[in-house]
Kinemage of the C-alpha trace (Angstrom):
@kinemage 1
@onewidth
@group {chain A} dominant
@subgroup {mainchain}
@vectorlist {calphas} color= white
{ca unk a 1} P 0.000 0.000 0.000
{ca unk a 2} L 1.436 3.264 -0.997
{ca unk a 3} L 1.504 6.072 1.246
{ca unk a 4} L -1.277 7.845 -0.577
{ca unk a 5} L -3.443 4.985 -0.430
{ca unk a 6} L -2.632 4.628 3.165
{ca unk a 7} L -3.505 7.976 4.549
{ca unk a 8} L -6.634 7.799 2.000
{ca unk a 9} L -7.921 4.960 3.350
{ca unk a 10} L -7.259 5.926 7.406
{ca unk a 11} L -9.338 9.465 6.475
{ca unk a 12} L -12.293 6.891 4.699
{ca unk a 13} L -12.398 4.818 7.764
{ca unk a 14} L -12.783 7.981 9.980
{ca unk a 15} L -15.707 9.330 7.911
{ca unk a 16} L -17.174 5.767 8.003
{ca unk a 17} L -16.706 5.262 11.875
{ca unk a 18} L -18.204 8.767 12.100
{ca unk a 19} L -15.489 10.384 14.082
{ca unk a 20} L -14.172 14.332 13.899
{ca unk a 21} L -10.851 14.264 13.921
{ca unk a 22} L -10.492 15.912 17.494
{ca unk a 23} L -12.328 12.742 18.151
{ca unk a 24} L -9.967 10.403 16.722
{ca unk a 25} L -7.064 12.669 18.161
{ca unk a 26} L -8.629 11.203 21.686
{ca unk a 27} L -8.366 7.607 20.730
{ca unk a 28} L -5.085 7.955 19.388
{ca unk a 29} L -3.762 9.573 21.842
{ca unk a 30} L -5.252 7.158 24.153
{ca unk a 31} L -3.471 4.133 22.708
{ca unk a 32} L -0.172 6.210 22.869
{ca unk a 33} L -0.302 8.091 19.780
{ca unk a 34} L 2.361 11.365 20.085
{ca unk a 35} L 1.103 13.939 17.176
{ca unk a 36} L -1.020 16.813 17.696
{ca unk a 37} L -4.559 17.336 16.468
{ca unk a 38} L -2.735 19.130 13.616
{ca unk a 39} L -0.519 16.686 12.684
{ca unk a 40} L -3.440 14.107 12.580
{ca unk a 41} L -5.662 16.245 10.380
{ca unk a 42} L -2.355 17.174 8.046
{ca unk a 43} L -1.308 13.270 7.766
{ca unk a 44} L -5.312 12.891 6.672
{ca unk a 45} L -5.004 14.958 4.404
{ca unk a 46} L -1.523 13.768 2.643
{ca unk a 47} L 0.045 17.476 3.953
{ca unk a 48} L 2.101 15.886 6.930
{ca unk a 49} L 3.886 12.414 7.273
{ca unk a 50} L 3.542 10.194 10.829
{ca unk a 51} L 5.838 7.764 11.202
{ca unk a 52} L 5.094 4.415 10.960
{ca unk a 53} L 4.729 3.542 14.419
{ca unk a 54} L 2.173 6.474 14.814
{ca unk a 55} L 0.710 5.397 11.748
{ca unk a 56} L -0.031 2.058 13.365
{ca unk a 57} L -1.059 3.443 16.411
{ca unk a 58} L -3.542 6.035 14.080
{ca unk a 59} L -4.668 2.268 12.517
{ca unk a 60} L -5.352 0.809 15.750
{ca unk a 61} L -7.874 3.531 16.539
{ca unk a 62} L -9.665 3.825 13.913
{ca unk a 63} L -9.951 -0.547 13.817
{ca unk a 64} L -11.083 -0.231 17.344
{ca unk a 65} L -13.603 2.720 16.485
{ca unk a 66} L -14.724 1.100 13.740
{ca unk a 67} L -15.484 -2.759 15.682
{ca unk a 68} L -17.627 -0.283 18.456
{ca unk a 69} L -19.702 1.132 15.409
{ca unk a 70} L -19.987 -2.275 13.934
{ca unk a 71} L -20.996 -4.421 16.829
{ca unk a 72} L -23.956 -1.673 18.127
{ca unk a 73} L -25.507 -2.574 14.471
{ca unk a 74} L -25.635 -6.162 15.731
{ca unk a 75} L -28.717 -8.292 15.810
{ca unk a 76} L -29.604 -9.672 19.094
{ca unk a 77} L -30.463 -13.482 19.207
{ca unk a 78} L -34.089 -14.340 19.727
{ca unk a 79} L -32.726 -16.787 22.747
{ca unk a 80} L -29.962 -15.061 24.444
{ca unk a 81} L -27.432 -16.879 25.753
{ca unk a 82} L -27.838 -17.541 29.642
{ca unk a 83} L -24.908 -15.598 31.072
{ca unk a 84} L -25.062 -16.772 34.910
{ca unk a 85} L -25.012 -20.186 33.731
{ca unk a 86} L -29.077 -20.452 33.871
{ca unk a 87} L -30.924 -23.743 33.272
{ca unk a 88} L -29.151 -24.543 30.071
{ca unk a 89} L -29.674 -27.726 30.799
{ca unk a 90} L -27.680 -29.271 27.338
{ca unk a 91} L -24.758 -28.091 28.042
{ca unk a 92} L -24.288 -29.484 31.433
{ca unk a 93} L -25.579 -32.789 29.999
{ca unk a 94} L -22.434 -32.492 27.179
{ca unk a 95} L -19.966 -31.223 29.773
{ca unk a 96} L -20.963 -34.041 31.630
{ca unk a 97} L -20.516 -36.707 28.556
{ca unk a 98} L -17.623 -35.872 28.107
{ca unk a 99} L -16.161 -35.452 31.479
{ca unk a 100} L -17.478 -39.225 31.660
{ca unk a 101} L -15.706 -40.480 28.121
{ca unk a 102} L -12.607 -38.960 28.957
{ca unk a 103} L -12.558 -40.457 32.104
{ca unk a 104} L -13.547 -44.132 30.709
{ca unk a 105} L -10.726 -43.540 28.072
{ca unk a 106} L -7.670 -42.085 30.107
{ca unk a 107} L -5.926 -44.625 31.582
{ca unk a 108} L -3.545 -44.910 34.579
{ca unk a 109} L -0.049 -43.845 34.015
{ca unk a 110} L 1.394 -47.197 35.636
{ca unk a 111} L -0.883 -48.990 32.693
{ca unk a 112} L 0.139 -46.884 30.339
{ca unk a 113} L 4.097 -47.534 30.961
{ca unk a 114} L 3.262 -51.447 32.190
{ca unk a 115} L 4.052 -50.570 35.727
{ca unk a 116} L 2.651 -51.907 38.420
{ca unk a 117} L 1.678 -49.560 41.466
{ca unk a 118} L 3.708 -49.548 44.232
């Protein structure tokens, strides 16, 4: 990816996530990002380089921003998912199948090596 491309396509994904760039300043510099507000806005628009490891930082921002505008377009399940462990009760019946298999097909480590306990 050139460097065009690459500040091109960080200023898209702002516009898309729906964030000013003071906004995405905040994010940035929450993940450890060094530039200004000004340098931001210049690298967006091609005027001012960031070095890479800004740049990445400036990625990681606007991927996180981006995965929080996503996931509140989600669709909720009709069942939700019991989250204090509820009265699934087919799950605990396949936890307990295989808790049961595994213990009918582990064996001993004295069998295994042809030991005999002492």
């Amino acid at each position: 990816m050139t460097s065009d491309e690459r500040y091109r396509g960080m200023d898209a994904a702002r516009v898309h996530a729906q964030l000013t760039v003071p906004d995405l300043w905040l994010h940035y510099l929450a993940l450890g990002g060094t530039g200004d507000a000004f340098d931001l806005d210049g690298y967006l628009q091609g005027l001012v380089p960031l070095d890479p490891f800004q740049q990445d930082v400036l990625a990681q921002a606007l991927n996180e921003a981006l995965r929080d505008l996503y996931e509140s377009y989600l669709i909720p399940l009709s069942t939700p998912a019991a989250v204090d462990g509820g009265n699934d009760d087919r799950l605990r019946e396949l936890v307990e199948q295989l808790l049961d298999h595994r213990s009918q097909t582990r064996r001993p480590d004295h069998e295994s090596r042809g030991d005999e306990p002492s």
